[in-house]
PDB file of N, CA, C, O and CB in Angstrom:
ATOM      1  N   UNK A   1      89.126 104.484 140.362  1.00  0.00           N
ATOM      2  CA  UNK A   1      89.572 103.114 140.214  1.00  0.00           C
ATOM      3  C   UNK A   1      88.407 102.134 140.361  1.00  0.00           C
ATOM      4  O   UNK A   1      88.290 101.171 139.603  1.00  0.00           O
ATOM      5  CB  UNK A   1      90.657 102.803 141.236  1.00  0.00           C
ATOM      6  N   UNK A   2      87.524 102.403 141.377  1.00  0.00           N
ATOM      7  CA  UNK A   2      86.105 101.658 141.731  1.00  0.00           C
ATOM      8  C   UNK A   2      85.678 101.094 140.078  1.00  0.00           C
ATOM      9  O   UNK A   2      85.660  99.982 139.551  1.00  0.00           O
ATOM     10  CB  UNK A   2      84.697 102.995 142.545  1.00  0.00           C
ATOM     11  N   UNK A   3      85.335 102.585 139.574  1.00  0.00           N
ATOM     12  CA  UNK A   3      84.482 102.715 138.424  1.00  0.00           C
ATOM     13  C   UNK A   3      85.356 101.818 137.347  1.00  0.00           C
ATOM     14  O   UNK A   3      84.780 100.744 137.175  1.00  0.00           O
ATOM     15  CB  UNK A   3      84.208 104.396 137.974  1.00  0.00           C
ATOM     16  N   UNK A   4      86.157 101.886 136.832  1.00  0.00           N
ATOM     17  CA  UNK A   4      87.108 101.081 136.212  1.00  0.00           C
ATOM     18  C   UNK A   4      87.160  99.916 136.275  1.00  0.00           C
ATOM     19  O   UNK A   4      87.441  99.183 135.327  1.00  0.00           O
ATOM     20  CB  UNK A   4      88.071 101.307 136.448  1.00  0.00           C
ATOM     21  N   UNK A   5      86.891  99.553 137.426  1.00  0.00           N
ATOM     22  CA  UNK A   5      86.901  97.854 137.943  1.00  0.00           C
ATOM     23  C   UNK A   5      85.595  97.123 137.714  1.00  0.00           C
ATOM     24  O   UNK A   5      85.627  95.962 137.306  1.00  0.00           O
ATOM     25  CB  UNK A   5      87.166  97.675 139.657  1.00  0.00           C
ATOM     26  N   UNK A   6      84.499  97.712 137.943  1.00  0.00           N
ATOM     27  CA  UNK A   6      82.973  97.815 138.207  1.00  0.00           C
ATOM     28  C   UNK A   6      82.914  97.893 136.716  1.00  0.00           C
ATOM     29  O   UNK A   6      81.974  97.230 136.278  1.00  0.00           O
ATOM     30  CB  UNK A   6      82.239  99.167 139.229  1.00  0.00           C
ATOM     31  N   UNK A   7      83.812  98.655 135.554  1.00  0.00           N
ATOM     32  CA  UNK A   7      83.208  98.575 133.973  1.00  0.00           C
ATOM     33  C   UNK A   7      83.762  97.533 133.209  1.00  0.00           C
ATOM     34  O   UNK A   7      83.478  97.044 132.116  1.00  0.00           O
ATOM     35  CB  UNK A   7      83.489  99.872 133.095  1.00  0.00           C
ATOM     36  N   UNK A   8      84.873  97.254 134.302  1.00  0.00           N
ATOM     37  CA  UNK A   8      85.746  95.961 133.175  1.00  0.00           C
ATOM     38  C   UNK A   8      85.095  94.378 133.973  1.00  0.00           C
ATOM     39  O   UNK A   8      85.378  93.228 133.635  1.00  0.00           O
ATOM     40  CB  UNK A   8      88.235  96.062 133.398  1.00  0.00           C
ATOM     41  N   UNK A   9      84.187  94.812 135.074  1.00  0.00           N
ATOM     42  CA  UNK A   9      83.487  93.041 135.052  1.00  0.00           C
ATOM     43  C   UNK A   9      82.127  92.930 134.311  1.00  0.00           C
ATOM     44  O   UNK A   9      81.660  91.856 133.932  1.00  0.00           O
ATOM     45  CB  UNK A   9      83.061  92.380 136.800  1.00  0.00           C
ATOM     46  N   UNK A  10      81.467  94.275 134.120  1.00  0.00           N
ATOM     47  CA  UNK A  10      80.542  94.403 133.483  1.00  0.00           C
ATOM     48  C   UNK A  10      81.006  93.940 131.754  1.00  0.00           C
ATOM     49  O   UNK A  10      80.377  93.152 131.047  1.00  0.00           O
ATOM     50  CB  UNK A  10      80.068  95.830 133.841  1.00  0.00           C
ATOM     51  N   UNK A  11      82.229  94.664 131.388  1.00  0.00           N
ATOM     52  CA  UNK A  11      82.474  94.177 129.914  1.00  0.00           C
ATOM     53  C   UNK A  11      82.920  92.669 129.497  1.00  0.00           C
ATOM     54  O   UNK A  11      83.044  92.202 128.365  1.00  0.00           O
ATOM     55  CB  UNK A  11      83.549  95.039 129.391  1.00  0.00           C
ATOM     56  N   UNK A  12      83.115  92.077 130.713  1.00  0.00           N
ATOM     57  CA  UNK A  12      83.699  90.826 130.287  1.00  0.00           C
ATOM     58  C   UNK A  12      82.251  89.471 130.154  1.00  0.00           C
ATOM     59  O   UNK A  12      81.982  88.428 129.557  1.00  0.00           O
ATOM     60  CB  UNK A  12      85.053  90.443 131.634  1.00  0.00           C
ATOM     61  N   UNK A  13      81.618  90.537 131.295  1.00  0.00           N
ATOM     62  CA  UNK A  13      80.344  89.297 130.778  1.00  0.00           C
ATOM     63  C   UNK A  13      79.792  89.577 129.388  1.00  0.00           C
ATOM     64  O   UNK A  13      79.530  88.668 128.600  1.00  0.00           O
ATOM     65  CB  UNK A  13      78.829  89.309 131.843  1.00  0.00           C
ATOM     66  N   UNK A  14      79.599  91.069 129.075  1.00  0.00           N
ATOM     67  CA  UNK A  14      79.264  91.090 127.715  1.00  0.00           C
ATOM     68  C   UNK A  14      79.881  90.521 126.577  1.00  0.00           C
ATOM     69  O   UNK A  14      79.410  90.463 125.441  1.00  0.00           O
ATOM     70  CB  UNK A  14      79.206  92.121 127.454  1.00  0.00           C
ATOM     71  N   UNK A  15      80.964  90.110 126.972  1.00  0.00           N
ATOM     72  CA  UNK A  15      82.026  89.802 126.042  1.00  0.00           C
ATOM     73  C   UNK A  15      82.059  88.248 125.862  1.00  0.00           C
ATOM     74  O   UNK A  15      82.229  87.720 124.763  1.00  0.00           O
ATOM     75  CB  UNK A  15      83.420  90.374 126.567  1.00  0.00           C
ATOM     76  N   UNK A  16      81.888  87.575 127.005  1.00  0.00           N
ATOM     77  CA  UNK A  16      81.473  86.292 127.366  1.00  0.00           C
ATOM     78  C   UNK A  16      80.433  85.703 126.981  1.00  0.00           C
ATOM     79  O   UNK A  16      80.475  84.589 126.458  1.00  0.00           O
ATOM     80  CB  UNK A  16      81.387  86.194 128.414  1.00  0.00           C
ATOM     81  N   UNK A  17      78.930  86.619 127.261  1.00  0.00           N
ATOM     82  CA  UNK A  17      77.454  86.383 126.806  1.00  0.00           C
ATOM     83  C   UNK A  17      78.185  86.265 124.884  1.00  0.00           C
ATOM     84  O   UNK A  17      78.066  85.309 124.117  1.00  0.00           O
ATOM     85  CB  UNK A  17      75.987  88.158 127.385  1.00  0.00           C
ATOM     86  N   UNK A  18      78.722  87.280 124.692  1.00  0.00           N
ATOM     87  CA  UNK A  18      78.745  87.083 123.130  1.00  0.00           C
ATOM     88  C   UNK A  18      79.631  86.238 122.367  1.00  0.00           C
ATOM     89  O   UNK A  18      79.655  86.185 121.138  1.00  0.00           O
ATOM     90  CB  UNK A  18      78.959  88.223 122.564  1.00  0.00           C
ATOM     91  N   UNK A  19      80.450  85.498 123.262  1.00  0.00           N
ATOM     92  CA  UNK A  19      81.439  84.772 122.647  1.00  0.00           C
ATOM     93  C   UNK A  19      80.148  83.218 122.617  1.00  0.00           C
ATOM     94  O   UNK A  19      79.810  82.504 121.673  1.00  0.00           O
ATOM     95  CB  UNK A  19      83.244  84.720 123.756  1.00  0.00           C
ATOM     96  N   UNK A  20      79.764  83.204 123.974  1.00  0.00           N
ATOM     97  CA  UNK A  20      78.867  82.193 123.753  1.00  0.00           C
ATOM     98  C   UNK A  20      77.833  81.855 122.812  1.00  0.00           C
ATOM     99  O   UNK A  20      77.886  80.811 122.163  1.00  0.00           O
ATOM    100  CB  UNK A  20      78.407  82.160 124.568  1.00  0.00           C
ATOM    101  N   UNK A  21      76.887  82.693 122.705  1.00  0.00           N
ATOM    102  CA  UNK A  21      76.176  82.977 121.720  1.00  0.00           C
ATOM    103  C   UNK A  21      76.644  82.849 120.447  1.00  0.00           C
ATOM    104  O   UNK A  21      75.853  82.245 119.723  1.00  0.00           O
ATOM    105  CB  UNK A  21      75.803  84.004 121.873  1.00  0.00           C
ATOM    106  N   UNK A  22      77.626  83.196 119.930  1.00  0.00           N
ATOM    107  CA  UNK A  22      78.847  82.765 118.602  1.00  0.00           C
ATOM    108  C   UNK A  22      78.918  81.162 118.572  1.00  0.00           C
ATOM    109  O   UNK A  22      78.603  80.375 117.679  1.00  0.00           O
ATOM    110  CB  UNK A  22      80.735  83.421 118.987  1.00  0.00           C
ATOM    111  N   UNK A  23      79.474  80.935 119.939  1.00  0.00           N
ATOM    112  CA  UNK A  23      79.978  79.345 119.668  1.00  0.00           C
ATOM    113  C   UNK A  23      78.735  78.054 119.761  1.00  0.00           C
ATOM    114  O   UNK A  23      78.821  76.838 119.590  1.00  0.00           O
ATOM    115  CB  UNK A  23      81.227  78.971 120.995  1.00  0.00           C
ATOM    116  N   UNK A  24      77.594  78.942 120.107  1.00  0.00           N
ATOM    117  CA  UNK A  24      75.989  78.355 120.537  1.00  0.00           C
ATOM    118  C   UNK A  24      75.712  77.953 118.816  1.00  0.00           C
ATOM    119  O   UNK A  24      75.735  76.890 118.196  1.00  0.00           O
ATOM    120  CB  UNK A  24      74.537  79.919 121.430  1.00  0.00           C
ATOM    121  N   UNK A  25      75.475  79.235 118.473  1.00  0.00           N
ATOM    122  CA  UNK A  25      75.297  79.297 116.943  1.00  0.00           C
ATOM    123  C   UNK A  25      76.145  78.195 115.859  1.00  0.00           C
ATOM    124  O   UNK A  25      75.851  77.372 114.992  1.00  0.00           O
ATOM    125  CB  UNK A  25      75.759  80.795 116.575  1.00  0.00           C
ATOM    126  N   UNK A  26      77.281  78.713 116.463  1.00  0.00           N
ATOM    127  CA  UNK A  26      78.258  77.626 115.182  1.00  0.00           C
ATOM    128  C   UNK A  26      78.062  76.352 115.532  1.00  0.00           C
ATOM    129  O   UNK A  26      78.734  75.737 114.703  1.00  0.00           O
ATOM    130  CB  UNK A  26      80.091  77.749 115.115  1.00  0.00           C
ATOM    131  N   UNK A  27      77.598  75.628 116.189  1.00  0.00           N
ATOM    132  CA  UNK A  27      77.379  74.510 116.741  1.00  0.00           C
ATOM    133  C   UNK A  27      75.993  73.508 115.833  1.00  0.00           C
ATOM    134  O   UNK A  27      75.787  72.407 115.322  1.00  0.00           O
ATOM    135  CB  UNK A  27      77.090  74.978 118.319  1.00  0.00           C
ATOM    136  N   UNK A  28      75.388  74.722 116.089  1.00  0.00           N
ATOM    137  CA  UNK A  28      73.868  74.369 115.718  1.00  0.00           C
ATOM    138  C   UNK A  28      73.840  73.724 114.455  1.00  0.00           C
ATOM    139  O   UNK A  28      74.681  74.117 113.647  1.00  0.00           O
ATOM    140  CB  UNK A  28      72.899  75.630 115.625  1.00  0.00           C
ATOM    141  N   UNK A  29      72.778  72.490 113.968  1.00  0.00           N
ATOM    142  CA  UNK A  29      73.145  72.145 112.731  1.00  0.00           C
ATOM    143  C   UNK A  29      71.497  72.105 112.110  1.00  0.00           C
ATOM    144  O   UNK A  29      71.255  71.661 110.988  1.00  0.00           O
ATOM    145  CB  UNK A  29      74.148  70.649 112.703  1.00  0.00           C
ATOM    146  N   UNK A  30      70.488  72.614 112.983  1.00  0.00           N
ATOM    147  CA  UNK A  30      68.920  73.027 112.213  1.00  0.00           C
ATOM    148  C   UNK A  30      69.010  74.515 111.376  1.00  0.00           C
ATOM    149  O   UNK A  30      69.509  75.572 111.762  1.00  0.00           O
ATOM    150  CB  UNK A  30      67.514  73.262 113.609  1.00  0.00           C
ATOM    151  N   UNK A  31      68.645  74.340 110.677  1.00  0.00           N
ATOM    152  CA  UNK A  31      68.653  75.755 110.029  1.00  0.00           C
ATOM    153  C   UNK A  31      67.752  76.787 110.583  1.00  0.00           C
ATOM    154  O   UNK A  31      68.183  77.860 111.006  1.00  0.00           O
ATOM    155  CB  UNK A  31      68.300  75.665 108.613  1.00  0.00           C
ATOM    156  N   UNK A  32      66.433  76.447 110.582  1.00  0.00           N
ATOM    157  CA  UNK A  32      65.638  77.112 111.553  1.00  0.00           C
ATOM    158  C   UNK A  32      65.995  77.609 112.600  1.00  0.00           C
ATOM    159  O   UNK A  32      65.811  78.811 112.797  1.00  0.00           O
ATOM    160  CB  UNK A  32      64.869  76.534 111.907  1.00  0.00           C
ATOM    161  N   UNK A  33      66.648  76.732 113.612  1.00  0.00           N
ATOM    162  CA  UNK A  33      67.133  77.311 115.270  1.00  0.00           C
ATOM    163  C   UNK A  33      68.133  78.252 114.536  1.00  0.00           C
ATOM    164  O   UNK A  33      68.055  79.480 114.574  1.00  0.00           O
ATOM    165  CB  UNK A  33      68.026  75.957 116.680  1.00  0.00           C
ATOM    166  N   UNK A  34      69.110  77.523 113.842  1.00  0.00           N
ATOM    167  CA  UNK A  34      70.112  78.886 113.312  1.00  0.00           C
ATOM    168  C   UNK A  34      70.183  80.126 113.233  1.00  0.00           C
ATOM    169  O   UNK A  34      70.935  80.970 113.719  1.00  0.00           O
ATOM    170  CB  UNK A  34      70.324  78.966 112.386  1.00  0.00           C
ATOM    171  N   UNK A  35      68.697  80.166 112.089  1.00  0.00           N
ATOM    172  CA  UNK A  35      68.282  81.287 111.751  1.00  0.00           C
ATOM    173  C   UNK A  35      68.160  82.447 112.714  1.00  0.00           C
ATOM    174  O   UNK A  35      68.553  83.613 112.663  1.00  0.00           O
ATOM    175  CB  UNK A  35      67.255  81.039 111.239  1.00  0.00           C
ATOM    176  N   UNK A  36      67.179  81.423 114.018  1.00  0.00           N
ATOM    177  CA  UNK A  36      66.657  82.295 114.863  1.00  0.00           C
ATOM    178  C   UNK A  36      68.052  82.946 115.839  1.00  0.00           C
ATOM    179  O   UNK A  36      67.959  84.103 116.247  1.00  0.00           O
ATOM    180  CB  UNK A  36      65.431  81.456 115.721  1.00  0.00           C
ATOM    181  N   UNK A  37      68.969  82.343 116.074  1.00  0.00           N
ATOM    182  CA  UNK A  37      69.749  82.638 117.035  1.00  0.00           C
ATOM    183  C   UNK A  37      70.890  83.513 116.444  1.00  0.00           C
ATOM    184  O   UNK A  37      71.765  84.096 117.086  1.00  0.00           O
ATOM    185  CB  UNK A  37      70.165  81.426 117.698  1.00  0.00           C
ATOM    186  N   UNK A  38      70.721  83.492 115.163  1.00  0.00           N
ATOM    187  CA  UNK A  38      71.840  84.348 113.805  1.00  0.00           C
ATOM    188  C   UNK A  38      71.169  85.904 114.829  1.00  0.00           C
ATOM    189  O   UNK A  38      71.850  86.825 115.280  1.00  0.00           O
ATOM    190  CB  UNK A  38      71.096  84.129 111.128  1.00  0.00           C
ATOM    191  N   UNK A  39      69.669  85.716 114.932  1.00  0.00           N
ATOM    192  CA  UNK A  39      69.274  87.059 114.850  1.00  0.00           C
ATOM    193  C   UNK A  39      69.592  88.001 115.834  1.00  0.00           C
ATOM    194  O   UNK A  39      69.761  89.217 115.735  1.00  0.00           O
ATOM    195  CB  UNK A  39      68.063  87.102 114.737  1.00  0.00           C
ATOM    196  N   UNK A  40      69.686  86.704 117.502  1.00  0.00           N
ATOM    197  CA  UNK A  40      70.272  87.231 118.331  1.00  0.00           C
ATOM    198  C   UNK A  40      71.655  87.606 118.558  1.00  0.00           C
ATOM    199  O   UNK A  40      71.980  88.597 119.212  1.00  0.00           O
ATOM    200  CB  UNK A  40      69.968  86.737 118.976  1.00  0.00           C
ATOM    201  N   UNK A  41      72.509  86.756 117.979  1.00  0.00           N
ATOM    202  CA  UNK A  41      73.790  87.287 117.955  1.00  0.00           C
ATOM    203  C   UNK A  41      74.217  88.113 117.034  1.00  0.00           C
ATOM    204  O   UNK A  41      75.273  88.730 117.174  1.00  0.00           O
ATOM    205  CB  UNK A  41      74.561  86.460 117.955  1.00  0.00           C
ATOM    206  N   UNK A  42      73.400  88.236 115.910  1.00  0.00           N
ATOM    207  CA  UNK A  42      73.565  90.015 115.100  1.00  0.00           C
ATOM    208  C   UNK A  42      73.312  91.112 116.122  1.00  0.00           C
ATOM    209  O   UNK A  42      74.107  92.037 116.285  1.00  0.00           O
ATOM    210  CB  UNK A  42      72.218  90.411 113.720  1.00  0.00           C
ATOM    211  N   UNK A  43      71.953  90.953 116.941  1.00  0.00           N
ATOM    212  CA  UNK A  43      71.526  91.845 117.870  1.00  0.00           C
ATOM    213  C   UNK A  43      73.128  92.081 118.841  1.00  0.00           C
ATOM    214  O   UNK A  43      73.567  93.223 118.979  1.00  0.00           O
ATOM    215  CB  UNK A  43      70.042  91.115 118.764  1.00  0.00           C
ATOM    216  N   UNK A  44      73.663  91.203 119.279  1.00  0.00           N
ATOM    217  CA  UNK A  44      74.720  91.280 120.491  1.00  0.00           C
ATOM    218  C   UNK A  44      75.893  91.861 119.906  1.00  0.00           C
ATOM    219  O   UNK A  44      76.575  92.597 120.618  1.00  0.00           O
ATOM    220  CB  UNK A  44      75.123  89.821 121.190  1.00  0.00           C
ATOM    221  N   UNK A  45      76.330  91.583 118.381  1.00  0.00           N
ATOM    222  CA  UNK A  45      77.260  91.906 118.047  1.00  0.00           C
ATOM    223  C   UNK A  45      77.532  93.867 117.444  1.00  0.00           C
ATOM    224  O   UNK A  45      78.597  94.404 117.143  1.00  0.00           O
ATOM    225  CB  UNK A  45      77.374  90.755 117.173  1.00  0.00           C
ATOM    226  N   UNK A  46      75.811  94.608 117.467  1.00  0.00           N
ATOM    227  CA  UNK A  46      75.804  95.779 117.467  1.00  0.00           C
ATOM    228  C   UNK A  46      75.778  96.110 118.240  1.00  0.00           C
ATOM    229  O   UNK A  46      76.392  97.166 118.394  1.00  0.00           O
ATOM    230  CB  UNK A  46      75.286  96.263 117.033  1.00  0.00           C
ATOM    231  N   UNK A  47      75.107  95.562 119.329  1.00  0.00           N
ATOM    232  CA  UNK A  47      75.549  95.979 121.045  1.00  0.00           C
ATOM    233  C   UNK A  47      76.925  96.126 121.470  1.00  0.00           C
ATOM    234  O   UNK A  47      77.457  97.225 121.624  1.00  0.00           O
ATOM    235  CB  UNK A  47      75.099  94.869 122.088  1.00  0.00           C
ATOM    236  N   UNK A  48      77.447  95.113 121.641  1.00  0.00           N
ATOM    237  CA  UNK A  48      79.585  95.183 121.406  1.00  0.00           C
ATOM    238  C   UNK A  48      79.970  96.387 120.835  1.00  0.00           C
ATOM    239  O   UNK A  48      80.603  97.211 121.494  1.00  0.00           O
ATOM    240  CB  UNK A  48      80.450  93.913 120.096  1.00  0.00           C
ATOM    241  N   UNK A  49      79.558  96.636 119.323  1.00  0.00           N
ATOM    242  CA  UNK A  49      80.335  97.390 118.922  1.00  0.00           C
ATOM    243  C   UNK A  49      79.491  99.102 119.225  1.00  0.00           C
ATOM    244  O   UNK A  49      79.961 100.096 118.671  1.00  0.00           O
ATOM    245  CB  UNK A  49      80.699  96.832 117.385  1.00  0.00           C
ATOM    246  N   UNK A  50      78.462  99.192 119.989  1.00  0.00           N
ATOM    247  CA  UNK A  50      77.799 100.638 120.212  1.00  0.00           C
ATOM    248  C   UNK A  50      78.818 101.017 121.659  1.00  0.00           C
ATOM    249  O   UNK A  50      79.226 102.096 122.089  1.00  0.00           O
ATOM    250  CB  UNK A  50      75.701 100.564 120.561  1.00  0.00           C
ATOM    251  N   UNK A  51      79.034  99.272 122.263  1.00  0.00           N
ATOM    252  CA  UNK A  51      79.584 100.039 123.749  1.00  0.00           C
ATOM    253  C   UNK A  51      81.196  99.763 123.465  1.00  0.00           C
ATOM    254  O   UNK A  51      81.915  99.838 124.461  1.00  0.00           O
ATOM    255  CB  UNK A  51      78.912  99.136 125.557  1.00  0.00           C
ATOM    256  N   UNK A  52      81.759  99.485 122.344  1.00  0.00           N
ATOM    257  CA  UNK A  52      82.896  99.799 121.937  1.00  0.00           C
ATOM    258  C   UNK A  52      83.903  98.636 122.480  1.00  0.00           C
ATOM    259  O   UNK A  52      85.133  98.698 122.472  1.00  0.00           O
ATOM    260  CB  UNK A  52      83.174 101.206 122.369  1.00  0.00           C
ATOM    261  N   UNK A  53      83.078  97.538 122.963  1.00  0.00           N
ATOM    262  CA  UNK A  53      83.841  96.418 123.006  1.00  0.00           C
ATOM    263  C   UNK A  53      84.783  95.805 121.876  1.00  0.00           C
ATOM    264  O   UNK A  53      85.843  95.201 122.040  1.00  0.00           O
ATOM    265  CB  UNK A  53      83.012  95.588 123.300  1.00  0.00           C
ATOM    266  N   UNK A  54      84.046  96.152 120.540  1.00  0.00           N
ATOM    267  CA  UNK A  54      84.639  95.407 119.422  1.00  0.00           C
ATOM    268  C   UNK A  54      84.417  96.576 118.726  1.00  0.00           C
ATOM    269  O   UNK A  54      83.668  97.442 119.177  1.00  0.00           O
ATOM    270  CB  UNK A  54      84.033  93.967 118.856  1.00  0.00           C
ATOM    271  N   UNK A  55      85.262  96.744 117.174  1.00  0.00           N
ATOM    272  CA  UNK A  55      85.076  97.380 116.096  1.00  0.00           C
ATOM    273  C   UNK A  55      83.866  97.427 115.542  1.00  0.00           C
ATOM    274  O   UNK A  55      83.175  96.416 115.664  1.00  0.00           O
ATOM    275  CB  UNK A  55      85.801  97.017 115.340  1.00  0.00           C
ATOM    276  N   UNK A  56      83.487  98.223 115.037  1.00  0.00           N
ATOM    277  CA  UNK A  56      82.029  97.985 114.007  1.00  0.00           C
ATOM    278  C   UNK A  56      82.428  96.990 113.026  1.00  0.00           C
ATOM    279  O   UNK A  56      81.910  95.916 112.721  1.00  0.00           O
ATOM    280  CB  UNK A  56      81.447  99.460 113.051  1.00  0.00           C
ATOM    281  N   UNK A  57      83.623  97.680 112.537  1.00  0.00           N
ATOM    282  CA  UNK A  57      83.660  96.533 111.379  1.00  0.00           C
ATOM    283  C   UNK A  57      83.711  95.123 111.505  1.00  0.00           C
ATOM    284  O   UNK A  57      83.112  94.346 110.762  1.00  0.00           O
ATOM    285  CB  UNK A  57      84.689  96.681 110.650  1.00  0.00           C
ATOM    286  N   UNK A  58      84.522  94.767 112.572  1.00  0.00           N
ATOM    287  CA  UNK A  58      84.841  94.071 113.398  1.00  0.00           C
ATOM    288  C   UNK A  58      83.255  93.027 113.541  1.00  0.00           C
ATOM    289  O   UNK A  58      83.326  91.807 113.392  1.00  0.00           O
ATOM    290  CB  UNK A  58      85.434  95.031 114.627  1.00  0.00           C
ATOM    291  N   UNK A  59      82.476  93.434 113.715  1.00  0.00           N
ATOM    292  CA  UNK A  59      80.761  93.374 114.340  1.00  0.00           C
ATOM    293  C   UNK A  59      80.364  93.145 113.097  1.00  0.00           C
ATOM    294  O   UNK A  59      79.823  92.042 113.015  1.00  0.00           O
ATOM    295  CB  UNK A  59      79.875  94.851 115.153  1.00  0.00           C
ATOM    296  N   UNK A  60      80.422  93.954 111.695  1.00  0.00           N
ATOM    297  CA  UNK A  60      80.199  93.557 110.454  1.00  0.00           C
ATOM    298  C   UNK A  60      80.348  92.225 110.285  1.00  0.00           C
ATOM    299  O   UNK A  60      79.504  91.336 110.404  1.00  0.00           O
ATOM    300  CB  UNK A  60      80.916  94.182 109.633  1.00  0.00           C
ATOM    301  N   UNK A  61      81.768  92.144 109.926  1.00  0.00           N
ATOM    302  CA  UNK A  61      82.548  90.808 109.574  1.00  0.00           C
ATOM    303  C   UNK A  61      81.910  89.667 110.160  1.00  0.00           C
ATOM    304  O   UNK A  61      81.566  88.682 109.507  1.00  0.00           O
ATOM    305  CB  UNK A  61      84.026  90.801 110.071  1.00  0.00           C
ATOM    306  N   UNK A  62      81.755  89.805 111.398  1.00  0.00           N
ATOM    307  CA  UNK A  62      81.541  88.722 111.991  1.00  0.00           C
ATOM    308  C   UNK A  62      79.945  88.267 111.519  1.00  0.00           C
ATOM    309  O   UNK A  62      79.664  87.158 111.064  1.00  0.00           O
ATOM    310  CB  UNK A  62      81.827  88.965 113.535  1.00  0.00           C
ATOM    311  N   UNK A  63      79.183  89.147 111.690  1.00  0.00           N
ATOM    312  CA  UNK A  63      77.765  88.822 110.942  1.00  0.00           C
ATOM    313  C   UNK A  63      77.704  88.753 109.618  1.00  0.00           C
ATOM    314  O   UNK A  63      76.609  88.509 109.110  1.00  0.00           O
ATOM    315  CB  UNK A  63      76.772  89.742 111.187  1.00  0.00           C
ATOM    316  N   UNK A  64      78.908  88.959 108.748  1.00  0.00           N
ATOM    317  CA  UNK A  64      78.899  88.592 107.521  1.00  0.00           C
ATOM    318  C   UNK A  64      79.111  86.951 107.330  1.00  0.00           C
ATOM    319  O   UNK A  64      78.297  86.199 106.794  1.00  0.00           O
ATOM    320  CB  UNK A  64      79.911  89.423 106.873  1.00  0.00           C
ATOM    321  N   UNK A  65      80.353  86.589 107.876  1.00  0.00           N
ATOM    322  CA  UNK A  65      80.353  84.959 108.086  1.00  0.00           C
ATOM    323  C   UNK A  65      79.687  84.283 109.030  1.00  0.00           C
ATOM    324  O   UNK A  65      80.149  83.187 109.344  1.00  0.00           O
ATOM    325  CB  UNK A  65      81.525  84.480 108.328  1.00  0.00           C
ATOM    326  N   UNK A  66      78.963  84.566 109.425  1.00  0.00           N
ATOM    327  CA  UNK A  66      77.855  84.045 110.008  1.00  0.00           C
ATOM    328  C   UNK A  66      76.671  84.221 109.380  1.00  0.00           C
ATOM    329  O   UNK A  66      75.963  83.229 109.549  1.00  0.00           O
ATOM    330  CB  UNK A  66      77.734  84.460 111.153  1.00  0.00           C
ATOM    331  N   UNK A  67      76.295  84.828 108.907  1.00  0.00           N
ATOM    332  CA  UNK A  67      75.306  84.592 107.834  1.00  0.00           C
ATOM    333  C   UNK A  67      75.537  83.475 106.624  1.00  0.00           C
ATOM    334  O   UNK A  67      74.766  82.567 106.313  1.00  0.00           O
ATOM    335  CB  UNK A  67      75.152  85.904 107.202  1.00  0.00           C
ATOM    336  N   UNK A  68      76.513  83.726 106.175  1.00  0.00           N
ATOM    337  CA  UNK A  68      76.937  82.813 105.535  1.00  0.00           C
ATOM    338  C   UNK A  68      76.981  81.624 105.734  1.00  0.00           C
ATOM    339  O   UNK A  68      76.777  80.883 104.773  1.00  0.00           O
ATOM    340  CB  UNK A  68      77.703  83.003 105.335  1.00  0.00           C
ATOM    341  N   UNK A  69      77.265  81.046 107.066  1.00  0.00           N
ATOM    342  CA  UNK A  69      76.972  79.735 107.852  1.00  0.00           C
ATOM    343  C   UNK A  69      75.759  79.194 107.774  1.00  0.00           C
ATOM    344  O   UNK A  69      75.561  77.995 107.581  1.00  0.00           O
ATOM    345  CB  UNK A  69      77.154  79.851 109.174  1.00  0.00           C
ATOM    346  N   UNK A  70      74.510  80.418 107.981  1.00  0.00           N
ATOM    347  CA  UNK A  70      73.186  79.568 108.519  1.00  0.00           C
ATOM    348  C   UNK A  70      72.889  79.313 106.872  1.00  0.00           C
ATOM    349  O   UNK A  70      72.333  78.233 106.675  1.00  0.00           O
ATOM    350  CB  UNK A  70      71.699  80.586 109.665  1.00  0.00           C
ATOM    351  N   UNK A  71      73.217  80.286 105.378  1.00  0.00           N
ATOM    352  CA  UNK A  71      72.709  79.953 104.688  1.00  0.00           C
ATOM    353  C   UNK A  71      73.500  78.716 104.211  1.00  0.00           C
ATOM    354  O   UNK A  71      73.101  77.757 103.550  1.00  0.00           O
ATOM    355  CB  UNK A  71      72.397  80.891 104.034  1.00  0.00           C
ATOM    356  N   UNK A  72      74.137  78.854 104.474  1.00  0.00           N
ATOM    357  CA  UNK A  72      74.825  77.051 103.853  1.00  0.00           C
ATOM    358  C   UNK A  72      74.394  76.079 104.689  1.00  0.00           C
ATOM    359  O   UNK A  72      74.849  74.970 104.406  1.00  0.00           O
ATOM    360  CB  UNK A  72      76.679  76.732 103.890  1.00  0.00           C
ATOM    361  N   UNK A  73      73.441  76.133 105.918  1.00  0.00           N
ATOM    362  CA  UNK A  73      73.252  74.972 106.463  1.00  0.00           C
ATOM    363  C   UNK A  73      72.326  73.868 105.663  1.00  0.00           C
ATOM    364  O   UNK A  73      72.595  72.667 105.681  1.00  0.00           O
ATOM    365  CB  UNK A  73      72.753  75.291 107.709  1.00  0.00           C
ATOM    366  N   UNK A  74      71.245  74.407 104.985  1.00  0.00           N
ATOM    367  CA  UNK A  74      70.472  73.226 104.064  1.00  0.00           C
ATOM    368  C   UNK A  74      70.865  72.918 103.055  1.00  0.00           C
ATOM    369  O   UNK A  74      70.079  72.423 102.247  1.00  0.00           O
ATOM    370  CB  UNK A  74      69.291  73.387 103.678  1.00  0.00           C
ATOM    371  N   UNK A  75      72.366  73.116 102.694  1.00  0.00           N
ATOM    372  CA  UNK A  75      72.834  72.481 101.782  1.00  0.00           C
ATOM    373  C   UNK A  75      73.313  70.924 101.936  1.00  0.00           C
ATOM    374  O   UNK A  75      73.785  70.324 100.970  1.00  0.00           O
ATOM    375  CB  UNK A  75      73.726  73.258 101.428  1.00  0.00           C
TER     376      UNK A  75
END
């Protein structure tokens, strides 16, 4: 039960760090900073889905419309 408890506060910050990082990003309106922070939250969102927080595909998707975001920002 320890261990269980000890993995589900560990997953919620990961889950937290990455929700933030999402809503950091969508916020942003430089393309540059964008860019750069697209890269970290691609990085977080294969992390999620290696420790099985989220779907892969799930982790796809999400870096699919988000990519899509930073390139529409200099429009």
């Amino acid at each position: 039960m320890k261990t269980s408890a000890a993995e589900r506060e560990r997953n919620r910050g990961y889950r937290s760090q990455l929700r933030r990082a999402i809503r950091e990003l969508r916020e942003t309106t430089d393309k540059a900073e964008a860019t750069e922070r697209y890269r970290n939250v691609a990085g977080l969102l294969d992390q999620a889905a290696r420790r099985h927080l989220i779907h892969r595909r799930n982790a796809d998707r999400n870096k699919s419309r988000l990519a899509h975001f930073v390139a529409r920002l200099g429009d």
